[in-house]
C-alpha positions as CSV (number, residue, x, y, z in Angstrom):
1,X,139.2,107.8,105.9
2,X,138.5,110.2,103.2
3,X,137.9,113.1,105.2
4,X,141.1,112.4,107.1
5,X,143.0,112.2,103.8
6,X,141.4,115.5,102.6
7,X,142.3,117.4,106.7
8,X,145.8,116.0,105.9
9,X,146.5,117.4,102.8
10,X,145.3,121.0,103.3
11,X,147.5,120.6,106.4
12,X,150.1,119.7,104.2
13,X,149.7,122.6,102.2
14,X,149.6,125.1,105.3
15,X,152.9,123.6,107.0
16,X,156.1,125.6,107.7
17,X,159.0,125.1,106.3
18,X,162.2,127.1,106.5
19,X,163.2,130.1,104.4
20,X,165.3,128.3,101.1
21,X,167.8,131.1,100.2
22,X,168.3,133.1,103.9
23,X,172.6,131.7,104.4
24,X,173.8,131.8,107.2
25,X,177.1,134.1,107.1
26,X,180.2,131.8,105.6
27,X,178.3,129.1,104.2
28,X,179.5,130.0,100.4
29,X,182.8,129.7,100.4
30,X,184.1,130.4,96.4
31,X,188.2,131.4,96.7
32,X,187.5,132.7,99.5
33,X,184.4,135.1,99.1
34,X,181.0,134.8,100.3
35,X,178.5,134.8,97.1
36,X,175.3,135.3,99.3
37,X,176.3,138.6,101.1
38,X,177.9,142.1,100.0
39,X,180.0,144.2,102.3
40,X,179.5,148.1,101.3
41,X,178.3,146.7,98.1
42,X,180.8,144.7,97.4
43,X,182.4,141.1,97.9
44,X,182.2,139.9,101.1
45,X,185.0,137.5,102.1
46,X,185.2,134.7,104.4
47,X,187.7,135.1,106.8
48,X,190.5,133.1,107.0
49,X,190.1,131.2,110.7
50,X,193.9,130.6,110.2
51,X,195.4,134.2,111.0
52,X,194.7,137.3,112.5
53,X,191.9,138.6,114.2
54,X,191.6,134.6,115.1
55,X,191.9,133.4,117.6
56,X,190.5,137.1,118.9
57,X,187.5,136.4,117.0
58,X,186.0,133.6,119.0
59,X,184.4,130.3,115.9
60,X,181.2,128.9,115.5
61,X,179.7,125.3,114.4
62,X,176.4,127.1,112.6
63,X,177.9,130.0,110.6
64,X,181.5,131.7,109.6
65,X,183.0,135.7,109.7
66,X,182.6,137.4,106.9
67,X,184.6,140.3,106.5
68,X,185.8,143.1,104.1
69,X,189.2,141.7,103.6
70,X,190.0,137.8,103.8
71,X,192.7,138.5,106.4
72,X,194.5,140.9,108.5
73,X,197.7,140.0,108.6
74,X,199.5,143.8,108.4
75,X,195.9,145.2,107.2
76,X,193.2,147.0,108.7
77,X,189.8,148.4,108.1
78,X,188.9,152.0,107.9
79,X,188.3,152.7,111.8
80,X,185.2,155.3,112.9
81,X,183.4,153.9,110.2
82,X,180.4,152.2,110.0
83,X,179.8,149.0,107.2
84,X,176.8,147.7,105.6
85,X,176.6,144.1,105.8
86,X,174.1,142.8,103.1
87,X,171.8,139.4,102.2
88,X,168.8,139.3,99.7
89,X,166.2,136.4,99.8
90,X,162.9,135.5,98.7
91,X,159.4,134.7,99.8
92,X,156.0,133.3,98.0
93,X,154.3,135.2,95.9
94,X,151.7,134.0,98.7
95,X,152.3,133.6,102.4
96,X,150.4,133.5,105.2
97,X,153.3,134.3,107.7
98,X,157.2,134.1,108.2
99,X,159.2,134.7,110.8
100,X,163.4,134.9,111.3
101,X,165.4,134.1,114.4
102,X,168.9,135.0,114.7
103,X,171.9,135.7,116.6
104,X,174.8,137.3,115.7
105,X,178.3,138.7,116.8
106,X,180.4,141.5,115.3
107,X,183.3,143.8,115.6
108,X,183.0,145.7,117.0
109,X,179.4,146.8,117.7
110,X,176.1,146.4,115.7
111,X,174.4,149.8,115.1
112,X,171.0,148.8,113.3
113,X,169.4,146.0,111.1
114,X,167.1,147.0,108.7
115,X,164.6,145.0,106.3
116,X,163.8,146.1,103.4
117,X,165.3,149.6,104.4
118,X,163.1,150.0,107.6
119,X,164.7,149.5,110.9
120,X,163.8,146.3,113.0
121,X,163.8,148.3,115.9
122,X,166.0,146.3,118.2
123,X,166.8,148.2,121.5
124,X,170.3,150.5,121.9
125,X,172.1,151.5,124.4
126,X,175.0,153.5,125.1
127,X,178.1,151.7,125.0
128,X,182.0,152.9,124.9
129,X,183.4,150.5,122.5
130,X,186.6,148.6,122.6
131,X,189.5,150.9,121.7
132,X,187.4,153.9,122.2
133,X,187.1,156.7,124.7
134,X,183.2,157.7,123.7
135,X,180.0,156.3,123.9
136,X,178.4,155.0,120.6
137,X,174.2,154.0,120.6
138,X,174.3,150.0,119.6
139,X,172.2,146.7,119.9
140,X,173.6,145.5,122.9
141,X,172.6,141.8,122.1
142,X,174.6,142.2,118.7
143,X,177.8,143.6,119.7
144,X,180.8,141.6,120.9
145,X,183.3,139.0,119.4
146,X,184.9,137.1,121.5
147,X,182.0,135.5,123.1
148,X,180.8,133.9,119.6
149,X,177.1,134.3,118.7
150,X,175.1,136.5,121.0
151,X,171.2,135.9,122.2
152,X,168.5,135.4,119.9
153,X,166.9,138.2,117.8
154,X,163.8,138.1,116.1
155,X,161.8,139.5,113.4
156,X,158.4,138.6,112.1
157,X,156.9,142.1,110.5
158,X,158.3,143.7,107.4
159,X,158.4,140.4,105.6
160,X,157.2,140.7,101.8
161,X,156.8,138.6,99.0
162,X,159.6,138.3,96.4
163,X,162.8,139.6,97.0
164,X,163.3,140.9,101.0
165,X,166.7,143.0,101.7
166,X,168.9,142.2,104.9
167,X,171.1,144.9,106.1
168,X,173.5,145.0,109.4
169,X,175.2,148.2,110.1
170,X,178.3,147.5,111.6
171,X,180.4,150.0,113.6
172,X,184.4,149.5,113.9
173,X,185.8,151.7,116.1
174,X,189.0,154.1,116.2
175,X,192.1,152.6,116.3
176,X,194.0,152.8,119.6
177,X,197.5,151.4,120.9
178,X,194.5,149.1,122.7
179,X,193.2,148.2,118.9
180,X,195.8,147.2,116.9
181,X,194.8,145.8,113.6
182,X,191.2,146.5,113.8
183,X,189.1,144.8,111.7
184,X,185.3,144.8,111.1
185,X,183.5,141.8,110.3
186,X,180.1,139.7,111.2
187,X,178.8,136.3,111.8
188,X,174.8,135.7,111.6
189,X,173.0,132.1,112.1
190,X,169.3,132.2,111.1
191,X,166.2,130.1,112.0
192,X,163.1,130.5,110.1
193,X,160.1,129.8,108.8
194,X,157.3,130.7,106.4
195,X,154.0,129.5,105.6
196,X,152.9,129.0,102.0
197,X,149.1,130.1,101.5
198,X,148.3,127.3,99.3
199,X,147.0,128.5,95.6
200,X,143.1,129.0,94.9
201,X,142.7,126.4,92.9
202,X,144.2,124.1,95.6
203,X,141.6,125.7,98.3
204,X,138.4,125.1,96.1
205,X,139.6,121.3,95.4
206,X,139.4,120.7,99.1
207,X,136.3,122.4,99.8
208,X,134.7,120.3,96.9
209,X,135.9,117.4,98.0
210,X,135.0,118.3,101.6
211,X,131.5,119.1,100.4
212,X,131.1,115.5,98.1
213,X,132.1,114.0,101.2
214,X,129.5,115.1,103.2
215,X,126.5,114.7,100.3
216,X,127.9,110.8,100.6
217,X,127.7,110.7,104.0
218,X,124.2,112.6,104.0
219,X,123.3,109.4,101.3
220,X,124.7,106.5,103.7
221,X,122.6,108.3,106.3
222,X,119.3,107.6,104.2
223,X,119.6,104.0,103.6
């Protein structure tokens, strides 16, 4: 019974559990802005599901578009341009692995993701986006919005402890009598988890209790 108890608890203390602080996009909704991501650096706002782009911008149950602007009603965004969609969060100081799973949409076309300034290295391909007449290289899987969240991405190298950067480059593409409006914006659902290596301290408890365990099992044996 003991040595169950003991097997238990350093199971316990190797179990996953999901990454605290990695939001989903549109899950912090102060006045309007998103508190856990940046667009370009600054606020990134949750866009209102009761104008335009919507209903062009298909919804979701699992995460919201986030956007430089709240709305476009008479507004647009710079076209030909690219912007850098940004979320920070934190691992253990001590981990013995993470991984993330995600899907995402966007307008109009993902162009890379990065953490913690390195590329993921999702694969690109040549696409002509919506209002364009070129070809632009993007993450096929990322690019789209009226079909809602795309096909799940992963990533499980680059992970650090501390503080880990998220970036999404977004590409919005030139405006056309095909493109009125055009807005740039993303939605991003995560899964994930990360295993805490437990603390020394906790490791040499077990193993001496492990160890007195088996010198009163050695002592049952004699008598």
């Amino acid at each position: 019974m003991r040595t169950l108890l003991l097997i238990a608890l350093s199971a316990g203390l190797l179990s996953a559990a999901p990454i605290v602080n990695l939001f989903n996009t549109g899950q912090s909704d102060s006045n309007g802005v998103d508190g856990n991501w940046t667009v370009n650096g600054a606020k990134a706002f949750v866009t209102d599901q009761s104008r335009y782009p919507f209903p062009l911008w298909d919804k979701s149950s699992d995460a919201s578009w986030i956007s430089p602007q709240s709305d476009y009603d008479g507004k647009s965004d710079a076209s030909d341009t690219t912007f850098l969609f940004s979320t920070t969060f934190t691992l253990p100081a001590r981990f013995r692995s993470a991984s993330i799973l995600m899907r995402v949409a966007s307008d109009n076309a993902l162009q890379d993701v990065t953490l913690n300034g390195v590329s993921v290295g999702y694969p690109t391909a040549m696409m002509i986006l919506f209002g364009n007449n070129v070809p632009t290289k993007v993450i096929g899987d990322g690019t789209g919005f009226t079909a809602g969240l795309g096909p799940t991405l992963s990533m499980s190298t680059g992970l650090q402890p501390g503080l880990n950067t998220l970036n999404f480059f977004v590409r919005n593409s030139a405006t056309t009598t095909d493109n009125v409006g055009n807005p740039s914006g993303l939605m991003a659902a995560f899964t994930s988890d990360v295993i805490e290596a437990p603390e020394p301290a906790s490791l040499a408890l077990i193993g001496g209790g492990l160890a007195l365990l088996a010198l009163l099992s050695a002592g049952r044996q004699r008598y």
